[in-house]
MINU-272570 format. One line per field, with one value per atom (N, C-alpha, C, O): residue in one letter; residue number from 1; atom name; x, y, z. Coordinates in steps of 0.001 Angstrom, whole numbers. Example, Ala and Ser with C-alpha at 12.3 -4.5 7.8 and 13.67 -1.06 7.14 Angstrom:
2
type	c(a/a/a/a/s/s/s/s)
seq	c(1/1/1/1/2/2/2/2)
atom	c(N/CA/C/O/N/CA/C/O)
X	c(13190/12300/13200/14236/12850/13670/12900/13409)
Y	c(-5690/-4500/-3300/-3319/-2250/-1060/30/1138)
Z	c(7800/7800/7800/8465/7080/7140/7870/8039)
This chain:
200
type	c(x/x/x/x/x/x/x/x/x/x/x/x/x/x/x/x/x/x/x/x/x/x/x/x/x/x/x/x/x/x/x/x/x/x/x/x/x/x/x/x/x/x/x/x/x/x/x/x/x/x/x/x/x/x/x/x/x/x/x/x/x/x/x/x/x/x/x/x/x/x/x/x/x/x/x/x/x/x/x/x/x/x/x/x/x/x/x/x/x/x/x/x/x/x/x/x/x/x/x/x/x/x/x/x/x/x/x/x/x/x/x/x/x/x/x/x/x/x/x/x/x/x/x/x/x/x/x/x/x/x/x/x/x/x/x/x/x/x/x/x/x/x/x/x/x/x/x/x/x/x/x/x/x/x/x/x/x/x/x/x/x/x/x/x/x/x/x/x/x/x/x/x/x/x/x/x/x/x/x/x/x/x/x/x/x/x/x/x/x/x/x/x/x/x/x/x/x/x/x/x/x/x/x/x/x/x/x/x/x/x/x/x/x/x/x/x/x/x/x/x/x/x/x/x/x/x/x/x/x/x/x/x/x/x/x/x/x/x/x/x/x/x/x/x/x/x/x/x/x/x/x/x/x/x/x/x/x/x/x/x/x/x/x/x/x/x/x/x/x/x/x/x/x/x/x/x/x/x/x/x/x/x/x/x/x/x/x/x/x/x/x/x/x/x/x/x/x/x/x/x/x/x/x/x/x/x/x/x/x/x/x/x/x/x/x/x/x/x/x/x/x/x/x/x/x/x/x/x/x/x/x/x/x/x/x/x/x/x/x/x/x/x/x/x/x/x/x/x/x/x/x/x/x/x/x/x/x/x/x/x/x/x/x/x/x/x/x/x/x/x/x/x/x/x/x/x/x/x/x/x/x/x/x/x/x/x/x/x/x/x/x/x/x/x/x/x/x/x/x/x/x/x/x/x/x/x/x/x/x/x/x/x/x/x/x/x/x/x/x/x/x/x/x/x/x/x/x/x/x/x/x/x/x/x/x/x/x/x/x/x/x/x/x/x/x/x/x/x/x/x/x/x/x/x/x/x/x/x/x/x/x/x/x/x/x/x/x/x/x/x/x/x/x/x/x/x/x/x/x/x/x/x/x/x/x/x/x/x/x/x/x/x/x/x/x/x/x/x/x/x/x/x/x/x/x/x/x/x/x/x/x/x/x/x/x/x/x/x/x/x/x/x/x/x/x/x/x/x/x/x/x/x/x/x/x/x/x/x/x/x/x/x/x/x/x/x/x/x/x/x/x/x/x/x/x/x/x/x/x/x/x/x/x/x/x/x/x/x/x/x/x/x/x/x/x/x/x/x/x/x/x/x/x/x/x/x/x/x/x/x/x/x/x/x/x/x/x/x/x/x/x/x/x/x/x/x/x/x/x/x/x/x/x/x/x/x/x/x/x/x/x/x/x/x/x/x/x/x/x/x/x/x/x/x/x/x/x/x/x/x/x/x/x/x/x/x/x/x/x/x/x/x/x/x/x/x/x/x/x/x/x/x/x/x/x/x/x/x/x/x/x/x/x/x/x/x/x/x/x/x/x/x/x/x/x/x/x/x/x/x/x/x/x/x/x/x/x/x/x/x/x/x/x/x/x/x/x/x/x/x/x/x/x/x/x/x/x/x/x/x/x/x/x/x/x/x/x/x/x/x/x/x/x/x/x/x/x/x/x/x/x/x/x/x/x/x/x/x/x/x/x/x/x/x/x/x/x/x/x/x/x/x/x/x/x/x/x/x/x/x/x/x/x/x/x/x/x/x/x/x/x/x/x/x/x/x/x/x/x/x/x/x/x/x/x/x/x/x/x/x)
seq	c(1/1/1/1/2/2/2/2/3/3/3/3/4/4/4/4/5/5/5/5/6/6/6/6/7/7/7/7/8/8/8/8/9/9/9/9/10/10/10/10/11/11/11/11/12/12/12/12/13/13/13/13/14/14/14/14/15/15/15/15/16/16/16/16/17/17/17/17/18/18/18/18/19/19/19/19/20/20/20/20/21/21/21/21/22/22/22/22/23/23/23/23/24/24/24/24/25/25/25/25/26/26/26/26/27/27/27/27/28/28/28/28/29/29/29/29/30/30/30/30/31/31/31/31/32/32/32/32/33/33/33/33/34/34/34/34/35/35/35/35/36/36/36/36/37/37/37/37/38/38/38/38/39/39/39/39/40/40/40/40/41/41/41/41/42/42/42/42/43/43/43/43/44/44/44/44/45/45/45/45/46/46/46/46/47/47/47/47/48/48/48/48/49/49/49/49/50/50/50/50/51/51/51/51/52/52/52/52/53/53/53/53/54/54/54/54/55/55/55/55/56/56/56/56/57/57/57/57/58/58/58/58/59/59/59/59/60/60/60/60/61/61/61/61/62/62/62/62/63/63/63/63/64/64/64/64/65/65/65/65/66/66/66/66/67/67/67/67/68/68/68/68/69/69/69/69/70/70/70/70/71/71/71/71/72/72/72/72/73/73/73/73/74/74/74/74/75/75/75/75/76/76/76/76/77/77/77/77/78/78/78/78/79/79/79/79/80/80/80/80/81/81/81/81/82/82/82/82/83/83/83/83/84/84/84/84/85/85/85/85/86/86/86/86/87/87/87/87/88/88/88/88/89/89/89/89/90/90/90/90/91/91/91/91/92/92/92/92/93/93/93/93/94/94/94/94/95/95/95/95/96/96/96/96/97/97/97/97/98/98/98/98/99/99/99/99/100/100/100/100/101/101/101/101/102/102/102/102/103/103/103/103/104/104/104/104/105/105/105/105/106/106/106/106/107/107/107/107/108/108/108/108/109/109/109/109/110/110/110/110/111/111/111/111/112/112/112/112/113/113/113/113/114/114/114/114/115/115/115/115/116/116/116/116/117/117/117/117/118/118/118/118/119/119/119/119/120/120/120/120/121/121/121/121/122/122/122/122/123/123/123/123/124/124/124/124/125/125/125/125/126/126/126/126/127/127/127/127/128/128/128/128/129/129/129/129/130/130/130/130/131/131/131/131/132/132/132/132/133/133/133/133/134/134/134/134/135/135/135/135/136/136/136/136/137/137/137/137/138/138/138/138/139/139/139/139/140/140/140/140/141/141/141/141/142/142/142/142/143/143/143/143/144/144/144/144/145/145/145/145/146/146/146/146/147/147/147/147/148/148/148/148/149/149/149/149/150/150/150/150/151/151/151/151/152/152/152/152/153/153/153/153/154/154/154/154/155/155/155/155/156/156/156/156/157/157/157/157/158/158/158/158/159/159/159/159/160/160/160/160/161/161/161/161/162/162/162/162/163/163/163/163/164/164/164/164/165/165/165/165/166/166/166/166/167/167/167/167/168/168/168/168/169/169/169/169/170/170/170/170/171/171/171/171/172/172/172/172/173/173/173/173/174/174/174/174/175/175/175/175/176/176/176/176/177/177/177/177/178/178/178/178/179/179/179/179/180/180/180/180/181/181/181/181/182/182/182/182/183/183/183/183/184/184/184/184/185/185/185/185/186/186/186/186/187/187/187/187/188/188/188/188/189/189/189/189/190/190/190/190/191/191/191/191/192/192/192/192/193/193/193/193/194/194/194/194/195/195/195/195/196/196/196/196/197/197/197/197/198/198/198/198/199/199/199/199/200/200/200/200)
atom	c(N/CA/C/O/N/CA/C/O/N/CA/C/O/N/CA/C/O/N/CA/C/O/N/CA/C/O/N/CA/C/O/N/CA/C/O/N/CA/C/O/N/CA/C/O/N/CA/C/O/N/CA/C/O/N/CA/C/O/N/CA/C/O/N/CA/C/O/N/CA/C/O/N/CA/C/O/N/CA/C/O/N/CA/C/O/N/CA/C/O/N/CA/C/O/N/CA/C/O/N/CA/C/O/N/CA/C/O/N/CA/C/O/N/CA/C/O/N/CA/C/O/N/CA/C/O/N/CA/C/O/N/CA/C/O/N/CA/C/O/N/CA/C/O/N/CA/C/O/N/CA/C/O/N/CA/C/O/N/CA/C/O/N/CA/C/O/N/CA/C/O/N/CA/C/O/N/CA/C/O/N/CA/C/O/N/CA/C/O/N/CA/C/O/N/CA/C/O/N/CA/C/O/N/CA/C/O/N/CA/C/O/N/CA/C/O/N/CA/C/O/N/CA/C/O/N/CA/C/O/N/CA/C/O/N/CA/C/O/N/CA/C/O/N/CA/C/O/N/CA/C/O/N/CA/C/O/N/CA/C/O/N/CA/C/O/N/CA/C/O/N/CA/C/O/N/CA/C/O/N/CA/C/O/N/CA/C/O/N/CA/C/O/N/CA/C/O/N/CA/C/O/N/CA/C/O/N/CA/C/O/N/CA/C/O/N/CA/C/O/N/CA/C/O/N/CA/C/O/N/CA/C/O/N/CA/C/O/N/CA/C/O/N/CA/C/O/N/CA/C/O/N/CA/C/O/N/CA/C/O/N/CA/C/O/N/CA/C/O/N/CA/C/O/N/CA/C/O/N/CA/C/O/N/CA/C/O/N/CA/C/O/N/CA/C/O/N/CA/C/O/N/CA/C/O/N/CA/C/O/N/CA/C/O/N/CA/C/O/N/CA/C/O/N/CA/C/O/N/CA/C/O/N/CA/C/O/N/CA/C/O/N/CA/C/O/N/CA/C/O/N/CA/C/O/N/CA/C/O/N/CA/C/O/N/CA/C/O/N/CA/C/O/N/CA/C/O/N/CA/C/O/N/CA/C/O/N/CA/C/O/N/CA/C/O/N/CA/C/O/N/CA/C/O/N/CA/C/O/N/CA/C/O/N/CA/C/O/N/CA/C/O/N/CA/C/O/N/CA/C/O/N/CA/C/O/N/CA/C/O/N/CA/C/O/N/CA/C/O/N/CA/C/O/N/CA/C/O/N/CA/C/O/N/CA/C/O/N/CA/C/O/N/CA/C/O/N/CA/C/O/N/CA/C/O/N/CA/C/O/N/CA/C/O/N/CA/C/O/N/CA/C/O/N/CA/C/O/N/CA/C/O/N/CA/C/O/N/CA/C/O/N/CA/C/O/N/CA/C/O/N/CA/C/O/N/CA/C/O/N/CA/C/O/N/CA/C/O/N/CA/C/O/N/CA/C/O/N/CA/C/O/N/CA/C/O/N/CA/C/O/N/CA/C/O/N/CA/C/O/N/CA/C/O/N/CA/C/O/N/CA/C/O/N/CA/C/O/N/CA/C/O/N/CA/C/O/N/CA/C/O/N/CA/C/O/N/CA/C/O/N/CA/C/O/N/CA/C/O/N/CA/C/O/N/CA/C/O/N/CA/C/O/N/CA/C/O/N/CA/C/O/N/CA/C/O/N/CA/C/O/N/CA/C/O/N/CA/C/O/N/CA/C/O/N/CA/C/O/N/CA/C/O/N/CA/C/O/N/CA/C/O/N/CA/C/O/N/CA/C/O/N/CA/C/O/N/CA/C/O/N/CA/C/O/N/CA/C/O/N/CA/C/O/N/CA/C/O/N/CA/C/O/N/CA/C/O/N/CA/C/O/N/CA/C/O/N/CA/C/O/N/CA/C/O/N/CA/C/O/N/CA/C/O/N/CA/C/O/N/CA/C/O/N/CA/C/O/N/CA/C/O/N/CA/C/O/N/CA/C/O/N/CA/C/O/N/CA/C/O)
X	c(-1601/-1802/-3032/-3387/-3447/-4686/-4437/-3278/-5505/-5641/-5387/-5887/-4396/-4379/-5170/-4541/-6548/-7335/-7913/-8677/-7223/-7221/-8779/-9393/-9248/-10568/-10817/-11956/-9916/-10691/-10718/-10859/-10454/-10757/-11858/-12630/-12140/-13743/-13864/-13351/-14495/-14090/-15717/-16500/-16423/-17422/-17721/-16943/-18890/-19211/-18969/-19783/-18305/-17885/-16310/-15671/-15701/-14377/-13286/-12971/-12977/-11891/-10534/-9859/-10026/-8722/-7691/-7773/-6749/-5670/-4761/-4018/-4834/-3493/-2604/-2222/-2314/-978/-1098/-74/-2449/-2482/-2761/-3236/-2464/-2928/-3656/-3430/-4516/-5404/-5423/-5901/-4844/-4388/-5236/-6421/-4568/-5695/-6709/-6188/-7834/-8577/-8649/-9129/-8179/-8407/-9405/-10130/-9952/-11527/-11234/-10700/-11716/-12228/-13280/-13940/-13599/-15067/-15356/-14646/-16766/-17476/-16715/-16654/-16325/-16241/-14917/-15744/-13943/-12546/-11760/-11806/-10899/-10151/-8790/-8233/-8051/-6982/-6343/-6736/-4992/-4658/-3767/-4098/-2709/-2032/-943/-420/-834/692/408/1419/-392/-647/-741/-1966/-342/-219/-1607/-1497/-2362/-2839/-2895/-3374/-1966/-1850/-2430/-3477/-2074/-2970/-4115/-3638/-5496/-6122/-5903/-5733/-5870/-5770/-7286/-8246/-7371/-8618/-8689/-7965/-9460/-9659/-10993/-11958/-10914/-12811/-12863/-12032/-14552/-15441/-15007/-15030/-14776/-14072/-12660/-12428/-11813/-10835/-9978/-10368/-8927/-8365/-7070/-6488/-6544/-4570/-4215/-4859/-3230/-2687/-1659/-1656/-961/-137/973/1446/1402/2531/2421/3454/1336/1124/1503/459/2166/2139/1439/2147/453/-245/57/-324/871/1325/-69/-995/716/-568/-993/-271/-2231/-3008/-3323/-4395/-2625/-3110/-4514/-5363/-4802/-6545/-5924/-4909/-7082/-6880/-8550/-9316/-8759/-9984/-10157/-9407/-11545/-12385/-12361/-12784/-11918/-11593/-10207/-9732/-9588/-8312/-7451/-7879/-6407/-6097/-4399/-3819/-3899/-2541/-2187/-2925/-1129/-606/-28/-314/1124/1569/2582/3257/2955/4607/4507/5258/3590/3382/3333/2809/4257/4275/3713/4133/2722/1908/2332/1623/3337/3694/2953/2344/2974/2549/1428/1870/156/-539/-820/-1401/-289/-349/-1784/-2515/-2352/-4066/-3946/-3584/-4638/-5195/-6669/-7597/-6741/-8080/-9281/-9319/-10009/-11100/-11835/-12903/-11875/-13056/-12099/-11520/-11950/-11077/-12208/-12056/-13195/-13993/-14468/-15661/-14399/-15054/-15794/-15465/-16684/-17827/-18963/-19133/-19429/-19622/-21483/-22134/-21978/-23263/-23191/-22101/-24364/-24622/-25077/-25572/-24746/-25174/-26012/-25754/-26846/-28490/-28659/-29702/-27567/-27173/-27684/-27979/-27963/-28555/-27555/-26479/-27475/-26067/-25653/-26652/-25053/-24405/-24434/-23636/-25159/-24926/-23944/-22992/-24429/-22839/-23250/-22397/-24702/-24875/-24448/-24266/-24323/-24147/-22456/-21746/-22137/-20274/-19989/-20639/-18664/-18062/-16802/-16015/-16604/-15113/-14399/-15028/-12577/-11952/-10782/-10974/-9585/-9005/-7435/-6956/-6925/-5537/-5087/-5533/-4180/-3518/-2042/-1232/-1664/-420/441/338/1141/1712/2766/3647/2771/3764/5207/5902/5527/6634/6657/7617/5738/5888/6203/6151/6491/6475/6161/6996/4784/4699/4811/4484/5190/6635/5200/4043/5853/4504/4489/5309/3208/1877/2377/2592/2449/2386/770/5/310/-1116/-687/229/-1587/-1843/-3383/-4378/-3264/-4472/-5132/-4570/-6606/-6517/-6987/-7102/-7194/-6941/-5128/-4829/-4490/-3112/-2587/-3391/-1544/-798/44/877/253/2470/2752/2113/4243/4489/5066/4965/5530/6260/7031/7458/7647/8740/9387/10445/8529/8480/8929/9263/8918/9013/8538/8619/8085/6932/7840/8017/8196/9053/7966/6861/8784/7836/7017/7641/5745/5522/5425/5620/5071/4687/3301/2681/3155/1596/2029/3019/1041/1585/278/-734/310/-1051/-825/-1856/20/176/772/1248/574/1166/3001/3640/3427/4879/5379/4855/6382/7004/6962/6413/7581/8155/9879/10883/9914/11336/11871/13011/10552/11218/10957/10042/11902/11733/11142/11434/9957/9485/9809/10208/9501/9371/9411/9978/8505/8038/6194/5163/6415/4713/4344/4274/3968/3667/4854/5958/4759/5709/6451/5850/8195/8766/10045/10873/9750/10566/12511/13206/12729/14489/15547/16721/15156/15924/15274/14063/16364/15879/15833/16873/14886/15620/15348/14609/16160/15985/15402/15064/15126/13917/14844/14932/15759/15811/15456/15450/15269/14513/16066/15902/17016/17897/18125/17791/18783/19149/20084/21257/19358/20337/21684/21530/23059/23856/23930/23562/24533/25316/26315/27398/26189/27554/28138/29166/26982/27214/26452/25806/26249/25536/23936/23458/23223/21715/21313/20270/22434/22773/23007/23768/22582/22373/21882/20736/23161/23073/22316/22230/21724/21176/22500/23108/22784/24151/23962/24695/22716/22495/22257/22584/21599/21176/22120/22059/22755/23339/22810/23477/21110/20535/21081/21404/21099/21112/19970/19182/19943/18725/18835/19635/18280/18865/17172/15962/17772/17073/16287/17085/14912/14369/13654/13536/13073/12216/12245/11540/13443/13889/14127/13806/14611/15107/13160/13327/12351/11260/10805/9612/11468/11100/12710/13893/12198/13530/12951/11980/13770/13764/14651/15668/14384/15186/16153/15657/17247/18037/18163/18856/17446/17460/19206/19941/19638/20554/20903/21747)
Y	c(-647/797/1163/857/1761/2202/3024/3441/3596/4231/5205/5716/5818/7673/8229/8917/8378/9659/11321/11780/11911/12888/13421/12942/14250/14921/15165/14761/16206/16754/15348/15451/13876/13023/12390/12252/11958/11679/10128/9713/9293/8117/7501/8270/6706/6240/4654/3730/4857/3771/2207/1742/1317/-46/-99/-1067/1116/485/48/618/-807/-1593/-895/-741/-430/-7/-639/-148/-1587/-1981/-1337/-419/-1866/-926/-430/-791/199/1386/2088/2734/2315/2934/4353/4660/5149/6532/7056/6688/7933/8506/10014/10766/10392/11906/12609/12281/14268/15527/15324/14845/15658/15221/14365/14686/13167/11906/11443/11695/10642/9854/8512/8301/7456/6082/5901/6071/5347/4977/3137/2141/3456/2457/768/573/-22/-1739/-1112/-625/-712/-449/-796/-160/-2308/-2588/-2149/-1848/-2055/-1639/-2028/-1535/-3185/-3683/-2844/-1851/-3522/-2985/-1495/-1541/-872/260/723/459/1274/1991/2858/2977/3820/5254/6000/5278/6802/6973/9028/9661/9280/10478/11698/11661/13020/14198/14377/14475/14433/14297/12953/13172/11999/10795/10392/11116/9370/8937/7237/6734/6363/5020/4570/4992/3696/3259/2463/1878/2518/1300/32/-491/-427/-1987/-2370/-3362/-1150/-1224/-2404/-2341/-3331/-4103/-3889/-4054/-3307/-3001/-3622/-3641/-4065/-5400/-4412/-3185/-5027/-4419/-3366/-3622/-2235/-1513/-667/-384/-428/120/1546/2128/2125/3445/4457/4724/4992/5804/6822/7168/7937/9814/10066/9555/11699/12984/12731/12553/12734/12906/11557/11402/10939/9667/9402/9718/8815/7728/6606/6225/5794/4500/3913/3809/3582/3651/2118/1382/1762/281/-523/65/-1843/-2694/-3123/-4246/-1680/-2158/-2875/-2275/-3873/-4112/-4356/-5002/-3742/-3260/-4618/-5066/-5091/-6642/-5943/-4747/-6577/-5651/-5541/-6324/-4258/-3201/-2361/-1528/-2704/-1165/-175/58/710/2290/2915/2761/3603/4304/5823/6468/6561/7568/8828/8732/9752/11613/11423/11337/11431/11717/10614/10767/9413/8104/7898/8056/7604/7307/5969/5768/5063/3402/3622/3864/3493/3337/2395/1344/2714/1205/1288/723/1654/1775/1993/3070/984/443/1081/727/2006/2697/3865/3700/4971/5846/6747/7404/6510/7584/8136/7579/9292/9889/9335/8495/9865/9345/7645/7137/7034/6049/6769/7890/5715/5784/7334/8493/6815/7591/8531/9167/8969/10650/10793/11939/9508/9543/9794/10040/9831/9665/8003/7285/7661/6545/6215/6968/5277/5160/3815/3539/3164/2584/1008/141/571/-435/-510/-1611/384/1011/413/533/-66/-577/-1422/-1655/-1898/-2746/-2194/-1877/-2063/-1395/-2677/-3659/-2561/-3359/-2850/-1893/-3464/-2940/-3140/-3950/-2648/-2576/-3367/-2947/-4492/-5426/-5028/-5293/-4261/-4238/-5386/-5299/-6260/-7085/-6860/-6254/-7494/-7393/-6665/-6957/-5659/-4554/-3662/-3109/-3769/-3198/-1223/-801/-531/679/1570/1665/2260/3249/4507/5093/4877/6332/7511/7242/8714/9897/10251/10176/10765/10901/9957/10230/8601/7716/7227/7333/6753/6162/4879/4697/3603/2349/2399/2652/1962/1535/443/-624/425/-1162/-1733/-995/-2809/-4286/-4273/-4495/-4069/-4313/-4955/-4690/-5623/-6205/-5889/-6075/-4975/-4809/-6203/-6745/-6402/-8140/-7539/-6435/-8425/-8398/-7721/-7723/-6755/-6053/-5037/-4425/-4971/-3744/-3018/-3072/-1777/-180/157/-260/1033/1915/3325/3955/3434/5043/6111/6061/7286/8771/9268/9612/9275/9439/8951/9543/7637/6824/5693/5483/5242/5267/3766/3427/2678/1696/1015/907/554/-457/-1651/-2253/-2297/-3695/-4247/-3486/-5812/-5971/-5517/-5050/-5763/-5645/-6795/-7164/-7544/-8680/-8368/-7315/-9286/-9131/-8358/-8973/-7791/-7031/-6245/-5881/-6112/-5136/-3694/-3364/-3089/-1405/-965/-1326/183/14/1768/2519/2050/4002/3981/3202/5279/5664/5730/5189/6464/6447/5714/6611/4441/3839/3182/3335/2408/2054/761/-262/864/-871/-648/240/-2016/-2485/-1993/-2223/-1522/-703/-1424/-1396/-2036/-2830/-3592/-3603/-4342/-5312/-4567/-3912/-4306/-4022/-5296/-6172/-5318/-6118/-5449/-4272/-6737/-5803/-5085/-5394/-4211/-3202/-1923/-797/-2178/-1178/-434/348/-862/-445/-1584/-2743/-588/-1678/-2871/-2975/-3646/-5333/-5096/-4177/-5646/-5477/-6531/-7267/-7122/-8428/-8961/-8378/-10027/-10372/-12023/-12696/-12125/-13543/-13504/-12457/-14259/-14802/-15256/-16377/-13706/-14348/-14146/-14367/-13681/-14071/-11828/-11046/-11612/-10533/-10051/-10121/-9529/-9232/-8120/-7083/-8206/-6705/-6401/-7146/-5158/-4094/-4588/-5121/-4099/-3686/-5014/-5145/-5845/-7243/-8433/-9472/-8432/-9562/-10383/-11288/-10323/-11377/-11416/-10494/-12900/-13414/-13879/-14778/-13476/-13641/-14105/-13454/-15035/-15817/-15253/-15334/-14836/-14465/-15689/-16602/-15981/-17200/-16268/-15047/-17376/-17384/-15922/-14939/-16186/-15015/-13940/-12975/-13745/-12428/-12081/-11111/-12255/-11404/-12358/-12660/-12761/-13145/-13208/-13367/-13051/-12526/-13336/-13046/-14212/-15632/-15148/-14583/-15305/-15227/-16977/-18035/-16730/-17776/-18297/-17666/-19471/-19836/-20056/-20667/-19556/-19298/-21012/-21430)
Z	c(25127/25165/24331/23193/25090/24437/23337/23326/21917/20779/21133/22135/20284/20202/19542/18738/19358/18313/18575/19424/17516/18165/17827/16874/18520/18415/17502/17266/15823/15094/13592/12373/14749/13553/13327/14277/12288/12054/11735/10695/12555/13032/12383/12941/11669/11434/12663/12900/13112/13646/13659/12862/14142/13108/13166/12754/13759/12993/14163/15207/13752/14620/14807/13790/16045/16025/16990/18116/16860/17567/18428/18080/19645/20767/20122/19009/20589/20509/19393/19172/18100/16875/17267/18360/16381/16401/15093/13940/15496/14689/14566/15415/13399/13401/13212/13155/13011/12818/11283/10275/11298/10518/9527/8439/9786/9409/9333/10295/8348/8458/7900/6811/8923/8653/8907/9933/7460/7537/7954/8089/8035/9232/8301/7087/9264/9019/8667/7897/8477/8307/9846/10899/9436/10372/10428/9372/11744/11794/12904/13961/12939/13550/14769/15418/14800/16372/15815/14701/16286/16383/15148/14496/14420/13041/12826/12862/12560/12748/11235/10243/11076/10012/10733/11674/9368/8897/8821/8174/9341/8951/7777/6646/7867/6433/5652/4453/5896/5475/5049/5313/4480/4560/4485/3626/5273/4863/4850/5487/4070/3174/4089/4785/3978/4293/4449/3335/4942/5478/4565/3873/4863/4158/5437/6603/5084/6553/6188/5115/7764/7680/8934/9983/8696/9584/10595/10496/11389/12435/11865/10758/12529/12574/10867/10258/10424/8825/8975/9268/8938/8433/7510/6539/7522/6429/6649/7767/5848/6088/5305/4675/6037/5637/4297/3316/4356/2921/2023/1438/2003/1822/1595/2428/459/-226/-215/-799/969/935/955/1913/-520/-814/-1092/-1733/-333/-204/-1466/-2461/-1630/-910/-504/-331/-379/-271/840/1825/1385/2348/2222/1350/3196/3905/4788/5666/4454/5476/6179/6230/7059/8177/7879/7210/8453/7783/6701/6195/6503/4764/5487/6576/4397/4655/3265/2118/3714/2671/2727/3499/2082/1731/1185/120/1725/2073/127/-1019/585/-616/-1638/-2712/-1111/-1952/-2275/-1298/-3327/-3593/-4739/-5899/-3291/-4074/-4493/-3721/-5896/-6045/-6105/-5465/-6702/-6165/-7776/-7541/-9218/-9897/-11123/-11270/-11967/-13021/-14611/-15780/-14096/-15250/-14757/-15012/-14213/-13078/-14172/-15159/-13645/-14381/-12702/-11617/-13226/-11747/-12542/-11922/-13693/-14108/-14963/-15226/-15260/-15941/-17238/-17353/-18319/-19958/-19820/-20147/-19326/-19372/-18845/-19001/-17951/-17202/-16033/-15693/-14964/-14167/-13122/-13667/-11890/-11200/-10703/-10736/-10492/-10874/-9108/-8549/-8119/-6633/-6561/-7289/-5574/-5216/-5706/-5515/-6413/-6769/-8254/-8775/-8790/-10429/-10489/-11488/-9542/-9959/-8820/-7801/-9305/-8539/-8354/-9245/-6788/-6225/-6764/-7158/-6745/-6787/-5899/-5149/-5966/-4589/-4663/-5457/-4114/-4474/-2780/-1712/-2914/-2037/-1920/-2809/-581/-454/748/1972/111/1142/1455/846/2777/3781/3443/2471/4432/4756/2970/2436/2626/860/1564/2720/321/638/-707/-1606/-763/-1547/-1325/-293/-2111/-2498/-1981/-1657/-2085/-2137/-3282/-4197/-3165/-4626/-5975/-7156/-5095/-6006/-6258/-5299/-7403/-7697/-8074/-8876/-7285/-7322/-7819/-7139/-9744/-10069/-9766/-10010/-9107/-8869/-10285/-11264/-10311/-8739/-9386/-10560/-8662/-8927/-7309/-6415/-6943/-6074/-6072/-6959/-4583/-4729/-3595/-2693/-4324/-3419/-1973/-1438/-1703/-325/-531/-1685/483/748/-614/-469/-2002/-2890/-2131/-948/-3460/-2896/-4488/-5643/-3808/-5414/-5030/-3988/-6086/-6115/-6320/-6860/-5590/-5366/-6725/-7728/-6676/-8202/-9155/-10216/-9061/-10072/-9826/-8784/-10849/-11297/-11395/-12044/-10551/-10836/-11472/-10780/-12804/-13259/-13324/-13624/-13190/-13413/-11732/-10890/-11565/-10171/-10102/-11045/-8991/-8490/-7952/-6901/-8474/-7822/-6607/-6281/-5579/-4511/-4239/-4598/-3966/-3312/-4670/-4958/-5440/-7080/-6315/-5560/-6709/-6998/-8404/-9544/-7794/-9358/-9469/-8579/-10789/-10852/-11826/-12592/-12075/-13327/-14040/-13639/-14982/-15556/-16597/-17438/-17332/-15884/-15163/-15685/-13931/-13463/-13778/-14107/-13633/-14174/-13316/-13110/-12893/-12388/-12728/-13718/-11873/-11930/-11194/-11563/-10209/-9574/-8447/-8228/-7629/-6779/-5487/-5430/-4104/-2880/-2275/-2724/-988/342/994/876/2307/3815/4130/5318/3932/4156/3549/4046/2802/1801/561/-376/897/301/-1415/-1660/-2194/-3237/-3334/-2974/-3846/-3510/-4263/-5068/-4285/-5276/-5389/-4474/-6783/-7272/-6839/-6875/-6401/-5704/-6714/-6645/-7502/-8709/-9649/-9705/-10460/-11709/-11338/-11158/-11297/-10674/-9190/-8574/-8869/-6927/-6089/-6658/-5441/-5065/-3434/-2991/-2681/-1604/-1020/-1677/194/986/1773/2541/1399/1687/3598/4431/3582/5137/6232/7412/5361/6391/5831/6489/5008/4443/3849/3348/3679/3052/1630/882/1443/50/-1041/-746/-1820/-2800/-4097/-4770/-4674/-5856/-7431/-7220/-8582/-9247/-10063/-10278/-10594/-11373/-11842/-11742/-12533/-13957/-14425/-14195/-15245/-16154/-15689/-16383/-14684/-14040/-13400/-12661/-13388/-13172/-11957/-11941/-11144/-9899/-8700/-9001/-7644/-6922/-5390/-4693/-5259/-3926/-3068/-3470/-1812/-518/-120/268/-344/-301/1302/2101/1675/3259/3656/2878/4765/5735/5823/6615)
């Protein structure tokens, strides 16, 4: 199926868009920004310069998804979420000159696979959310995110475990912790701060 974009979006030259994605009301991707299959990107959204999002990504209204950042496939980027790119932001240099795009180095925030950030949550980069996270509504994340941690808060820490379902894991043993909804089993290491999918 061909791309949905709607007219009043502002599309830069260069950019790659995958079947079945849609491109909402004034949205802008800028030029070398890839975007794989079934991706939906949001009212007023915005994506950088060769930003790359993998299949089925979700981005809501309003959303900054700023260069070099890249989306694996299944992230849902939540109503107003802003990844940044500039770990010192100054708009001039020392000397009061204005500062162009050779004057710094972007850095980039990596969200992997099925992760989910909350709305008007901020991902400082270079930070990493793991696999299948969830960044709660409103919180500021500076440091990376395990895989399948729930994080919340300013800044953000880790509160509990979810499964791919996005729901919270419960305890069912010593270390050992079920998804309510899928049945997966998940076994806790190295010191509680890592969380393994137990093979079937």
């Amino acid at each position: 199926m061909e791309p949905r974009i709607q007219p009043s979006a502002d599309l830069d030259e260069g950019v790659e868009i995958g079947d079945g994605s849609s491109i909402w009301h004034l949205s802008q991707v800028r030029g070398g920004a890839s975007l794989g299959e079934n991706v939906v990107v949001g009212r007023g959204a915005y994506v950088g310069t060769g930003v790359k999002i993998g299949d089925n990504v979700k981005i809501q209204n309003y959303a900054l998804v700023y260069e070099p950042a890249e989306l694996e496939d299944g992230v849902f980027i939540g109503p107003a979420v802003v990844l940044t790119n500039d770990t010192f932001p100054r708009a001039i240099n020392p000397d009061g000159t204005q500062k162009s795009g050779d004057d710094w180095e972007a850095v980039g925030v990596h969200v992997c696979k099925g992760a989910s950030i909350g709305a008007r949550s901020v991902c400082v980069a270079p930070v990493t959310i793991g696999e299948w996270a969830t960044v709660a509504a409103g919180s500021v994340v500076t440091r990376d995110v395990p895989a399948f941690a729930l994080v919340a808060g300013v800044p953000a820490r880790r509160i509990k475990w979810v499964g791919k379902s996005g729901f919270p894991l419960e305890a069912v043993e010593d270390g050992k912790f079920r998804d309510p909804k899928t049945g997966d089993l998940f076994e806790e290491i190295e010191d509680g701060q890592k969380l393994v999918e137990v093979e079937k």
